[in-house]
MARGU-901694 format. One line per field, with one value per residue: residue in three letters; y, x, z of N, C-alpha, C, CB in turn. Coordinates in steps of 0.1 Angstrom, whole numbers, plus 5000, padded with zeros to 4 digits. Glycine has a CB too. Layout:
<recs>
type	c(ALA | ...) $
n.north	c(Y | ...) $
n.east	c(X | ...) $
n.up	c(Z | ...) $
ca.north	c(Y | ...) $
ca.east	c(X | ...) $
ca.up	c(Z | ...) $
c.north	c(Y | ...) $
c.east	c(X | ...) $
c.up	c(Z | ...) $
cb.north	c(Y | ...) $
cb.east	c(X | ...) $
cb.up	c(Z | ...) $
</recs>
This chain:
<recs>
type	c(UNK | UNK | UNK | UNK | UNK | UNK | UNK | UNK | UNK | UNK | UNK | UNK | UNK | UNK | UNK | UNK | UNK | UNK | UNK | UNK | UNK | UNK | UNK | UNK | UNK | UNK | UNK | UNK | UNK | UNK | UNK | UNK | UNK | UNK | UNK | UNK | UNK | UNK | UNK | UNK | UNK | UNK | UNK | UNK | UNK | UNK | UNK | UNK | UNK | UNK | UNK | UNK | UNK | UNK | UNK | UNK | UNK | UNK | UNK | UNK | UNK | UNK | UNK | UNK | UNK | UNK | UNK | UNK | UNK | UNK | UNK | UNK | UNK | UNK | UNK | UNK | UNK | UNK | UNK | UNK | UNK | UNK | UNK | UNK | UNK | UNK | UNK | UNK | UNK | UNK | UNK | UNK | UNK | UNK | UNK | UNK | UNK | UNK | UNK | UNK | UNK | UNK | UNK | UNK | UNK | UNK | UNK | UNK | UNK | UNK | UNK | UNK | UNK | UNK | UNK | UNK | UNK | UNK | UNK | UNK | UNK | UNK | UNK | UNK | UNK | UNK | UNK | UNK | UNK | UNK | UNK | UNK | UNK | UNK | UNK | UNK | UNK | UNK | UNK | UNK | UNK | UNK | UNK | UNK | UNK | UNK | UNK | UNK | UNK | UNK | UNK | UNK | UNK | UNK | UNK | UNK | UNK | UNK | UNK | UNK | UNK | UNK | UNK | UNK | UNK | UNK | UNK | UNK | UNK | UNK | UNK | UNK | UNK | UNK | UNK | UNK | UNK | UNK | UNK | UNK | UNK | UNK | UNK | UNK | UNK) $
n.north	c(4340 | 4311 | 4282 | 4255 | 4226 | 4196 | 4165 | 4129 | 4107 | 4079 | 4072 | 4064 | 4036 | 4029 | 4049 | 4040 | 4008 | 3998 | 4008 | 4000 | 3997 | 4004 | 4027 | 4058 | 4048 | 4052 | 4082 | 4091 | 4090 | 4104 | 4132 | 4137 | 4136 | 4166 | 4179 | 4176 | 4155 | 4149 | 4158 | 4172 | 4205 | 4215 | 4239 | 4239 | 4238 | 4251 | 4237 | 4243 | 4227 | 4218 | 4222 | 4216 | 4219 | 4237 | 4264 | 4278 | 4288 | 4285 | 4277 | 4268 | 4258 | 4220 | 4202 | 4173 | 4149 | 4123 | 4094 | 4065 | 4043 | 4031 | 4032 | 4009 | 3996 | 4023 | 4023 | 3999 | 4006 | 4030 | 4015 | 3996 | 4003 | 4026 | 4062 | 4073 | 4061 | 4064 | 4089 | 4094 | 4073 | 4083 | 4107 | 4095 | 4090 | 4116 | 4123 | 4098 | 4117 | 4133 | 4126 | 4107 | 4134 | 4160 | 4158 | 4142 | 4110 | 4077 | 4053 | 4034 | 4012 | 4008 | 4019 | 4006 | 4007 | 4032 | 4039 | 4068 | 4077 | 4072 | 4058 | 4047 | 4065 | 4066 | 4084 | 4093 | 4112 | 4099 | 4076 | 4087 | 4093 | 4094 | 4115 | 4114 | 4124 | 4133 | 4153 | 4159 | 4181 | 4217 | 4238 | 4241 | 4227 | 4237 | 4234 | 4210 | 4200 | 4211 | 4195 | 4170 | 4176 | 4177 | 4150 | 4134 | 4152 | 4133 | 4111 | 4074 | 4066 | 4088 | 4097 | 4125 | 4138 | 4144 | 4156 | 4159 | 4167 | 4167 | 4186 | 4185 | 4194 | 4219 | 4222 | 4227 | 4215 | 4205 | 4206 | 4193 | 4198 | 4183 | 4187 | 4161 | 4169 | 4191 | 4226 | 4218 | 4237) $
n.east	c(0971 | 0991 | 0991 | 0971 | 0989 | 0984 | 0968 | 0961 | 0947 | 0940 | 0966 | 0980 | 0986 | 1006 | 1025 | 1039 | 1048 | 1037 | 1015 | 0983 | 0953 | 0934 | 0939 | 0942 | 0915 | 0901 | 0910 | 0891 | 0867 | 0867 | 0874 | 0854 | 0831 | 0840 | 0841 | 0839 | 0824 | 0842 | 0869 | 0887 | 0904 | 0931 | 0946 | 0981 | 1006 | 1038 | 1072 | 1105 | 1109 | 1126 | 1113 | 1110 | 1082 | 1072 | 1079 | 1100 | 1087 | 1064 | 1042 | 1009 | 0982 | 0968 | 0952 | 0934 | 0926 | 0899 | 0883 | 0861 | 0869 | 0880 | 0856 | 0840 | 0855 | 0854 | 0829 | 0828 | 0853 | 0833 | 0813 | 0829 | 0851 | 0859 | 0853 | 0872 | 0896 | 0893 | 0897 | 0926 | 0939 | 0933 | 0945 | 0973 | 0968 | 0971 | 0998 | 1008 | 1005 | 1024 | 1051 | 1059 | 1055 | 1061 | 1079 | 1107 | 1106 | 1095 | 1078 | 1092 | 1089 | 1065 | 1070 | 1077 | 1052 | 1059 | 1081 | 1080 | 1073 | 1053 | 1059 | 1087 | 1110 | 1121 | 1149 | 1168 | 1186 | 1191 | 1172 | 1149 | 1123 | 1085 | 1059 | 1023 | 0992 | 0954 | 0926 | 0894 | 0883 | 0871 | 0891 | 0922 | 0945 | 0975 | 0982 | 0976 | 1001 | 1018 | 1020 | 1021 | 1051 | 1064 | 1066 | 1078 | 1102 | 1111 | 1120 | 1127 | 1149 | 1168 | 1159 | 1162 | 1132 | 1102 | 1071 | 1034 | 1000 | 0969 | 0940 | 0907 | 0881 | 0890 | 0901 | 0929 | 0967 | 0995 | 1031 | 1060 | 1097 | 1119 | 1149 | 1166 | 1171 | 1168 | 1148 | 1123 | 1104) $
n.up	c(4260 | 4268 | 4248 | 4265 | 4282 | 4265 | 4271 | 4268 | 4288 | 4283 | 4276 | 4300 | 4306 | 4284 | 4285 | 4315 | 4322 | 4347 | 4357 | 4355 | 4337 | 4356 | 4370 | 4348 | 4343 | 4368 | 4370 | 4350 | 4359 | 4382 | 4368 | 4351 | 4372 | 4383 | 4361 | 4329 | 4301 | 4288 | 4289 | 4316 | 4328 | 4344 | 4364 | 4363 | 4387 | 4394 | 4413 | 4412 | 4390 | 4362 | 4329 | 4294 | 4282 | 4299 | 4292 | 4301 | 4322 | 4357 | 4351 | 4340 | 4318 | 4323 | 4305 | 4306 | 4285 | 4273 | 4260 | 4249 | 4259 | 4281 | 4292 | 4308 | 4326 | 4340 | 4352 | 4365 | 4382 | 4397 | 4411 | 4428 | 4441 | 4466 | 4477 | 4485 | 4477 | 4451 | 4444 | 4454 | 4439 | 4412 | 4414 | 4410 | 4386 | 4374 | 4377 | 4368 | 4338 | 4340 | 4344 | 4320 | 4306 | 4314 | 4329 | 4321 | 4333 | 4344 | 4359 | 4391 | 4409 | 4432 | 4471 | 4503 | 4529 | 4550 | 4538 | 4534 | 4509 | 4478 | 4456 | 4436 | 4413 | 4377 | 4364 | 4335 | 4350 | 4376 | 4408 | 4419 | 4449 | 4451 | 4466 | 4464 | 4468 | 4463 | 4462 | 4472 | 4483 | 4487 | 4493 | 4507 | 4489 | 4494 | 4522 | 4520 | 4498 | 4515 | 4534 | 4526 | 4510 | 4540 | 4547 | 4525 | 4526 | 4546 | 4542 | 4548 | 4530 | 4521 | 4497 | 4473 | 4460 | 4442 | 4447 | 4441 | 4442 | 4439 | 4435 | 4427 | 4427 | 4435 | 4409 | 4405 | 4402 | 4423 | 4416 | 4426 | 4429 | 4454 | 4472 | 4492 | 4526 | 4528 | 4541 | 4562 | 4573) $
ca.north	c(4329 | 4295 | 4271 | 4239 | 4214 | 4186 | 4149 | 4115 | 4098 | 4065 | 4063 | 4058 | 4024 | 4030 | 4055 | 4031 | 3998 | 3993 | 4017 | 3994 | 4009 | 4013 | 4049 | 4063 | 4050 | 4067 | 4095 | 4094 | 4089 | 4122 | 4138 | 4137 | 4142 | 4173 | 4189 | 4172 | 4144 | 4148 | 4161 | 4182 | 4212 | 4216 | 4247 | 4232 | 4251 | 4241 | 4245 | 4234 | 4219 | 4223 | 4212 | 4221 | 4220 | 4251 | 4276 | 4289 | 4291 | 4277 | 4277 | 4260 | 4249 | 4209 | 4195 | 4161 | 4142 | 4111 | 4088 | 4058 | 4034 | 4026 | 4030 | 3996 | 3999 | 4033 | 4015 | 3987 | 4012 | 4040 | 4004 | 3984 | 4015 | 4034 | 4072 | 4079 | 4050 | 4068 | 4103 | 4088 | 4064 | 4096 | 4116 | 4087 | 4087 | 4124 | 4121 | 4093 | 4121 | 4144 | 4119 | 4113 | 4142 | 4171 | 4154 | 4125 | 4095 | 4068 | 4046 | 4021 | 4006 | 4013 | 4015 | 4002 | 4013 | 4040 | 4047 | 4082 | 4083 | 4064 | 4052 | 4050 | 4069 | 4065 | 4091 | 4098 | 4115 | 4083 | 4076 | 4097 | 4093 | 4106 | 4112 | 4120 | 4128 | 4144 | 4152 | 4171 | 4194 | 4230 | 4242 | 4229 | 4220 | 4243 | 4228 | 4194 | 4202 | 4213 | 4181 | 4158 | 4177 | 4173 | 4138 | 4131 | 4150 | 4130 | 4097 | 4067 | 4062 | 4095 | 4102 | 4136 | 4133 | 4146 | 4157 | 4155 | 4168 | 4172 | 4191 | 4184 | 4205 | 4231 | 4222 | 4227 | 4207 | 4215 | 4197 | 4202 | 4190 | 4185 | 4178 | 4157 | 4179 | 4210 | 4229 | 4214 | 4249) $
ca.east	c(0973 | 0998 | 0981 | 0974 | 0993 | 0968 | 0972 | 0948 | 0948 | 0942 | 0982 | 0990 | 0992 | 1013 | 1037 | 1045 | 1039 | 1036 | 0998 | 0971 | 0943 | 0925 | 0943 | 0933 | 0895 | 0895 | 0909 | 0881 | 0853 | 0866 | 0873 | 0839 | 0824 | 0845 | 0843 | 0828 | 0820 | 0854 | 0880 | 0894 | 0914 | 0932 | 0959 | 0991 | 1014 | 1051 | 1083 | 1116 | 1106 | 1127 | 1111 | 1112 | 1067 | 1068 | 1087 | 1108 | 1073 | 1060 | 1027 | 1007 | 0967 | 0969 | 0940 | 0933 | 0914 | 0896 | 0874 | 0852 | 0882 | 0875 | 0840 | 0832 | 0864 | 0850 | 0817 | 0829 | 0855 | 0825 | 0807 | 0834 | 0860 | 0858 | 0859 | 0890 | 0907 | 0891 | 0901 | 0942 | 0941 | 0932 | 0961 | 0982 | 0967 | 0977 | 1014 | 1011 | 1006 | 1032 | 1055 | 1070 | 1051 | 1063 | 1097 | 1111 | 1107 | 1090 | 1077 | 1101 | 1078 | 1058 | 1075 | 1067 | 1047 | 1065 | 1096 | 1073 | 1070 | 1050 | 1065 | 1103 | 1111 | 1134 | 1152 | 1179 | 1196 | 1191 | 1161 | 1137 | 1110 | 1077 | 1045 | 1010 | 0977 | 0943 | 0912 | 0881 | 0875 | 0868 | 0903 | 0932 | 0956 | 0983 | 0986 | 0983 | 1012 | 1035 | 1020 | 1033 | 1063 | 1071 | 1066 | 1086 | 1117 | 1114 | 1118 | 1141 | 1156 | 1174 | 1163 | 1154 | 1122 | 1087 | 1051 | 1023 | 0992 | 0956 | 0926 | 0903 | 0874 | 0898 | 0911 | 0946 | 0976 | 1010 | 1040 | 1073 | 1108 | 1125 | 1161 | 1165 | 1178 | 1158 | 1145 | 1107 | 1097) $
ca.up	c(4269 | 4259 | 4243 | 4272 | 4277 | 4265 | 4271 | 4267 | 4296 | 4283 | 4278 | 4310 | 4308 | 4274 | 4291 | 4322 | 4321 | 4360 | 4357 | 4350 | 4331 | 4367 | 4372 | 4337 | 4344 | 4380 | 4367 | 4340 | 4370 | 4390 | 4361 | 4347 | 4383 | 4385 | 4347 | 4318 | 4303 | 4278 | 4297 | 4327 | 4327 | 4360 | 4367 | 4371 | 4391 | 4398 | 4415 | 4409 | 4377 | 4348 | 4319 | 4278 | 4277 | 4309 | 4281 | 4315 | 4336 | 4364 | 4353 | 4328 | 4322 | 4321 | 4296 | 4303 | 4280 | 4270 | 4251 | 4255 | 4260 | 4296 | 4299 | 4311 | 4338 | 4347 | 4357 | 4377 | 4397 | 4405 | 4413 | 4435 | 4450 | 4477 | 4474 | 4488 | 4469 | 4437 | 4442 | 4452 | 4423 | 4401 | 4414 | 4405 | 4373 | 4371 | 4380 | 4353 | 4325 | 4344 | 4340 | 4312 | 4297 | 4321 | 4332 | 4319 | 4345 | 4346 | 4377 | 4387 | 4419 | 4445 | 4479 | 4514 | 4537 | 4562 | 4533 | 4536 | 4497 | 4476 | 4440 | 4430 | 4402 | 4373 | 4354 | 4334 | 4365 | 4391 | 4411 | 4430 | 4457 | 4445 | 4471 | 4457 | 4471 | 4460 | 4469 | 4462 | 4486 | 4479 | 4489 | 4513 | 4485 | 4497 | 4533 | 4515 | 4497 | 4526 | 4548 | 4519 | 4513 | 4547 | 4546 | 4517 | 4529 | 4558 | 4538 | 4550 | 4518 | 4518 | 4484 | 4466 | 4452 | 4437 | 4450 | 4430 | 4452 | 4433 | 4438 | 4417 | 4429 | 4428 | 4398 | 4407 | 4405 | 4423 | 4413 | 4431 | 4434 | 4464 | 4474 | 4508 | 4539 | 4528 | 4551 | 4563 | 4576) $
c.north	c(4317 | 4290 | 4257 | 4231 | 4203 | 4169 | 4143 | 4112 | 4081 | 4064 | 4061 | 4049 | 4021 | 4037 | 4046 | 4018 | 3989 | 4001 | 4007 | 4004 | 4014 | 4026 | 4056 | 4061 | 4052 | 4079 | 4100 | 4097 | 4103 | 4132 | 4143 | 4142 | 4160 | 4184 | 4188 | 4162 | 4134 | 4150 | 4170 | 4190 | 4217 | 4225 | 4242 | 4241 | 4245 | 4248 | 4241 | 4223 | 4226 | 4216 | 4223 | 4226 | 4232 | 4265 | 4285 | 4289 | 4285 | 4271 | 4273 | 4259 | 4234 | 4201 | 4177 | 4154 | 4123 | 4103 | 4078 | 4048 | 4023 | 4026 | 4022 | 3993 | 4014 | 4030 | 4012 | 3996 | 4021 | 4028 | 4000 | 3996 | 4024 | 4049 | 4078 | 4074 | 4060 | 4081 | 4097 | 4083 | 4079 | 4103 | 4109 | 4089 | 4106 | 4125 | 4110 | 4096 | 4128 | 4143 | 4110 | 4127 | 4158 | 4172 | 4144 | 4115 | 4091 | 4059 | 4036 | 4011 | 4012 | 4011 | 4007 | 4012 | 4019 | 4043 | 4064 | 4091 | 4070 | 4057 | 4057 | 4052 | 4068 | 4074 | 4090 | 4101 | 4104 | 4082 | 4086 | 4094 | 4100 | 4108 | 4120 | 4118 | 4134 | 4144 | 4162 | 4176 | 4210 | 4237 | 4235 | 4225 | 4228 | 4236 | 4214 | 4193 | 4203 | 4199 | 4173 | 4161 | 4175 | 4156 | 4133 | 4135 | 4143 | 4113 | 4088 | 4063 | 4072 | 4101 | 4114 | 4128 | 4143 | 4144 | 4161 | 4157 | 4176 | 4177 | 4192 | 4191 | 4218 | 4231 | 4228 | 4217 | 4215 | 4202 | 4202 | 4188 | 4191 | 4175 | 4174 | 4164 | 4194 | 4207 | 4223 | 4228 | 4256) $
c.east	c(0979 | 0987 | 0981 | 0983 | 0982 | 0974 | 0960 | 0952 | 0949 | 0957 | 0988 | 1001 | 1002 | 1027 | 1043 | 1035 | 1037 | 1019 | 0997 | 0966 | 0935 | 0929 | 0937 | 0919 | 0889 | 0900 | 0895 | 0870 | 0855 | 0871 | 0857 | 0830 | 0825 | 0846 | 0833 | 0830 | 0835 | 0862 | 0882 | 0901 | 0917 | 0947 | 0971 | 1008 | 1030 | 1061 | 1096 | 1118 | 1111 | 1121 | 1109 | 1097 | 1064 | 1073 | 1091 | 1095 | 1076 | 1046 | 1023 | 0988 | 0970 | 0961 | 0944 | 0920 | 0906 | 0887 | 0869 | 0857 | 0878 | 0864 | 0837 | 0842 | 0861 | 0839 | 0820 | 0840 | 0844 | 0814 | 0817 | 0847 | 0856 | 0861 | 0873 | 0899 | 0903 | 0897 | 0920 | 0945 | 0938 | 0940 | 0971 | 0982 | 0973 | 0987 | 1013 | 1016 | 1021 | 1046 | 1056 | 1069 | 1058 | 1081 | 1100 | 1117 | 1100 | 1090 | 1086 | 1090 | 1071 | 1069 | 1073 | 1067 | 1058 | 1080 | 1090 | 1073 | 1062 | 1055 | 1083 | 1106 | 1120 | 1138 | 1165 | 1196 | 1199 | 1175 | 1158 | 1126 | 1096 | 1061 | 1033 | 1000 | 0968 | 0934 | 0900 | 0873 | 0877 | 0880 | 0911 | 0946 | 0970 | 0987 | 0986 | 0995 | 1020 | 1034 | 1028 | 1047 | 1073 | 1077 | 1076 | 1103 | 1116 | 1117 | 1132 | 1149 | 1168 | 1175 | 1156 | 1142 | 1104 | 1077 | 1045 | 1011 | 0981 | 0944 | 0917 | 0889 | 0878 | 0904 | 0928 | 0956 | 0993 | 1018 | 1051 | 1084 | 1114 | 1135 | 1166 | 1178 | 1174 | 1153 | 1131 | 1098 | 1088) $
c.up	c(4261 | 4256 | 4258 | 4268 | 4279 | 4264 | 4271 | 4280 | 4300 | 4274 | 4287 | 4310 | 4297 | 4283 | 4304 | 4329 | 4336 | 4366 | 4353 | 4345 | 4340 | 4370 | 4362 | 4339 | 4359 | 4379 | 4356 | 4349 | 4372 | 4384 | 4352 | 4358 | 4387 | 4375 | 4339 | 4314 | 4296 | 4286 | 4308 | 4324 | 4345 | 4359 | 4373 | 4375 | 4397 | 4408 | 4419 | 4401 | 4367 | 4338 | 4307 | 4279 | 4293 | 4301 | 4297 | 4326 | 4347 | 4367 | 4342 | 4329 | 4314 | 4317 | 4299 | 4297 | 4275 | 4261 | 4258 | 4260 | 4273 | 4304 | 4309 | 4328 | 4349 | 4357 | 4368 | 4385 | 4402 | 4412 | 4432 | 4444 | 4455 | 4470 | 4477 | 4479 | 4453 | 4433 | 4444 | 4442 | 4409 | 4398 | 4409 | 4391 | 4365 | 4367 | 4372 | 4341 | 4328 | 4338 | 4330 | 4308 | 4299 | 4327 | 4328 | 4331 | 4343 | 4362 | 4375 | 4396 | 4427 | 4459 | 4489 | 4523 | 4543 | 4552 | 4529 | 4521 | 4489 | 4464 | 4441 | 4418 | 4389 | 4363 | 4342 | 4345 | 4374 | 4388 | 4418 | 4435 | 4449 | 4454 | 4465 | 4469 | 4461 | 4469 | 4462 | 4470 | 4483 | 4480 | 4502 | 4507 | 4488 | 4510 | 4530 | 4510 | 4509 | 4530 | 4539 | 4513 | 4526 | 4552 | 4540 | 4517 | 4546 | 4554 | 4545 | 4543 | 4517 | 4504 | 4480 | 4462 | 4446 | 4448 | 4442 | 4443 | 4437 | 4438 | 4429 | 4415 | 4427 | 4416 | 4396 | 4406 | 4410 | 4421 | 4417 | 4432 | 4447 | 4469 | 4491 | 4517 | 4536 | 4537 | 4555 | 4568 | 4567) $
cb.north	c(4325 | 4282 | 4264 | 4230 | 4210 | 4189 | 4142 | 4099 | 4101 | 4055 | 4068 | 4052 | 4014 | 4037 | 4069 | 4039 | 3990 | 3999 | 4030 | 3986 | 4005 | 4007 | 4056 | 4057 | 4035 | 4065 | 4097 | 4081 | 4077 | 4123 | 4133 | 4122 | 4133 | 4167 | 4184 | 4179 | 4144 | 4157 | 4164 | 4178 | 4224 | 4196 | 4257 | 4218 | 4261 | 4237 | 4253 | 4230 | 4216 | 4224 | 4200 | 4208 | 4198 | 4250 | 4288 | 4309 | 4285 | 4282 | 4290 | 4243 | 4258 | 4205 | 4200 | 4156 | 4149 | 4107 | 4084 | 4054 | 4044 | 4030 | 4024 | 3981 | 4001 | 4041 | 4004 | 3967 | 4021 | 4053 | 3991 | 3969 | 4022 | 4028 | 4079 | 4074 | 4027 | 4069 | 4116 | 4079 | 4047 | 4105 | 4119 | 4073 | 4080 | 4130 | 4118 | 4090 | 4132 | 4145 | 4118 | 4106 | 4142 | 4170 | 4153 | 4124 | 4093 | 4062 | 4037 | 4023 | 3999 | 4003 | 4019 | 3989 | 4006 | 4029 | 4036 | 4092 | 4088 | 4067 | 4064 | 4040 | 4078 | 4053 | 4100 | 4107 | 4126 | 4087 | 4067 | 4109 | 4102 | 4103 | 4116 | 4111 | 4138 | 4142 | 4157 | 4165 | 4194 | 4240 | 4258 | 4217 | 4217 | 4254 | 4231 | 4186 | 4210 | 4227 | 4170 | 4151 | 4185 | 4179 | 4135 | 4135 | 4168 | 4135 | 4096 | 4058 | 4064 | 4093 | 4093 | 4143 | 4120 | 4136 | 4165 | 4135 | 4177 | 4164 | 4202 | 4172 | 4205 | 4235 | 4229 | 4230 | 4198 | 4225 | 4192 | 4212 | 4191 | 4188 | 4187 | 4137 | 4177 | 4216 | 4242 | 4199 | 4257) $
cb.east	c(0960 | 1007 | 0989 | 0963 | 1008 | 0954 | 0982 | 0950 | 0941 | 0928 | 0993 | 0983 | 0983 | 1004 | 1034 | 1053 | 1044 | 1052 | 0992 | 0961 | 0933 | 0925 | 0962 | 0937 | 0884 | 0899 | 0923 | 0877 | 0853 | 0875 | 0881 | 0834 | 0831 | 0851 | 0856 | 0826 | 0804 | 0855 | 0887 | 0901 | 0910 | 0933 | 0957 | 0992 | 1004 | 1059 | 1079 | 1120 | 1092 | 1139 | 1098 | 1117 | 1056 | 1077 | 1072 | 1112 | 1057 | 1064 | 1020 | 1016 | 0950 | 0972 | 0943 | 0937 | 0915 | 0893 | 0880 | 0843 | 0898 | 0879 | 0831 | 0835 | 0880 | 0847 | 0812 | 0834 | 0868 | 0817 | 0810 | 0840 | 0870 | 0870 | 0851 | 0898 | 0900 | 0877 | 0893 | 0946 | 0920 | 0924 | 0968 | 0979 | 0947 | 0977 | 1020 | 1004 | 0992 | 1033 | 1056 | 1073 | 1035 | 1051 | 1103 | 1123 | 1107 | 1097 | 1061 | 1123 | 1081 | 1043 | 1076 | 1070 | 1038 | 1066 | 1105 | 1081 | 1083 | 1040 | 1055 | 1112 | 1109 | 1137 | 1152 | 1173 | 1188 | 1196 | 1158 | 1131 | 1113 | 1073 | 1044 | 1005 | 0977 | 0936 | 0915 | 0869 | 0874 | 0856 | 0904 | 0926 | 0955 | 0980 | 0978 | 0976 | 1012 | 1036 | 1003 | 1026 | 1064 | 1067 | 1057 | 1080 | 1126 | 1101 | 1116 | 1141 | 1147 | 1181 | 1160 | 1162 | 1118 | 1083 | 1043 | 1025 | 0999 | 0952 | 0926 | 0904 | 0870 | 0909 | 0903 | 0949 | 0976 | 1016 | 1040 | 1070 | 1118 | 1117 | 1175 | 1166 | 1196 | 1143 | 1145 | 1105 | 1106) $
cb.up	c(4276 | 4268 | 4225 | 4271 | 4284 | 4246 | 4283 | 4254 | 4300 | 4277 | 4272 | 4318 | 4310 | 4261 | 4295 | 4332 | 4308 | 4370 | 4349 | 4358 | 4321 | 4380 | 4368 | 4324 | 4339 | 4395 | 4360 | 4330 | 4386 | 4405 | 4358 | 4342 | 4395 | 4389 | 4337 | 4308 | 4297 | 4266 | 4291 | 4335 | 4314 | 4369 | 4376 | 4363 | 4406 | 4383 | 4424 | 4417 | 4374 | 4345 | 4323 | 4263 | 4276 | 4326 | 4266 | 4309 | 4334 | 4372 | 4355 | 4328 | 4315 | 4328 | 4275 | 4313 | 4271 | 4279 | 4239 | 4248 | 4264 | 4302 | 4290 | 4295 | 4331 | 4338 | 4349 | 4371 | 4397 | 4394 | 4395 | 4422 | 4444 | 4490 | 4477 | 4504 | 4469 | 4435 | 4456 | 4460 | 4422 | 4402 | 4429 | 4409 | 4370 | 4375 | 4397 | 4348 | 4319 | 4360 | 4345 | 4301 | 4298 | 4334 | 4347 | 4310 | 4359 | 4335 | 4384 | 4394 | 4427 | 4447 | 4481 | 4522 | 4543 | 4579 | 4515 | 4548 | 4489 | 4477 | 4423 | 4432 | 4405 | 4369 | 4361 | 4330 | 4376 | 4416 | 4415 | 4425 | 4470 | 4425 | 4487 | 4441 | 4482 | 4448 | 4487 | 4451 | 4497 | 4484 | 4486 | 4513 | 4470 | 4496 | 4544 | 4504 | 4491 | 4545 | 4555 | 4506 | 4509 | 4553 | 4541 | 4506 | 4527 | 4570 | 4520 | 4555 | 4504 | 4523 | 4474 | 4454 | 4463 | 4427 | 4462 | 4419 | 4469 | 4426 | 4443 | 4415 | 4440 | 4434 | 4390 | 4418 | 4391 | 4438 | 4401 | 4448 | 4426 | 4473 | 4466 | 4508 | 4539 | 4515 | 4551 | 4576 | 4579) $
</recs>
């Protein structure tokens, strides 16, 4: 079996500097809720992702790890955020490592409400849409996927773009590209 691909988590906010450290320490929370007390390993499964760290795949196991860094931010979000906000904010913090680590982009912003993606992406190539979700129930992430790919090719921007959907009970991640006026079927 490959070796993981293993990342820190507290470089988020090093890799783009539009993350606060709150993503990295709600990823720490529902990572720790979800694994151990060090890191997560979550199957990350792709599709229409070229990248150099898949050696041709589409498949990978995605080590994320951490240290004491954000302890004290860990606290006061399992303190002061909502569970939904904690588990979304975590997916974010995923699609943090994904990016640059998995494709080269970087966030450019967030969007508004109803452009039916959430972050504007920047690559090399242009830009790209990118919607995320998670969650943590026992399974589902497959029909979460389609719902937010349908979403995303339904965006008013007309831009290609990225999903990023987590399960973190399942320990799964899927990550996909998609170019706008694909099929939604």
């Amino acid at each position: 079996m490959p070796d993981p691909l293993s990342f820190n988590v507290e470089n988020i906010p090093v890799w783009h500097d539009i993350l606060s450290t709150a993503y990295a320490a709600r990823l720490i929370v529902i990572g720790r809720r979800n694994s151990s007390p060090e890191k997560i390993t979550l199957q990350l499964e792709t599709s229409q992702i070229d990248s150099p760290c898949l050696n041709g795949g589409c498949s990978a196991s995605l080590e994320l790890t951490w240290g004491t860094t954000y302890d004290d931010e860990c606290r006061r979000s399992e303190a002061s955020v909502g569970q939904t906000r904690l588990v979304e904010d975590a997916a974010v913090g995923v699609a943090g490592v994904l990016f640059p680590n998995v494709v080269d982009a970087r966030f450019v912003n967030v969007v508004q409400i109803g452009d039916k993606f959430d972050y504007l992406m920047g690559t090399p190539q242009g830009q790209f849409g990118l919607e995320i979700s998670g969650s943590e129930k026992r399974s589902g992430l497959n029909a979460l996927h389609q719902k937010k790919r349908k979403q995303l090719l339904a965006n008013v921007k007309g831009k290609d773009g990225y999903v990023v959907v987590c399960g973190f009970r399942e320990k799964r991640v899927i990550f996909s590209f998609h170019r706008f006026g694909e099929e939604t079927a």
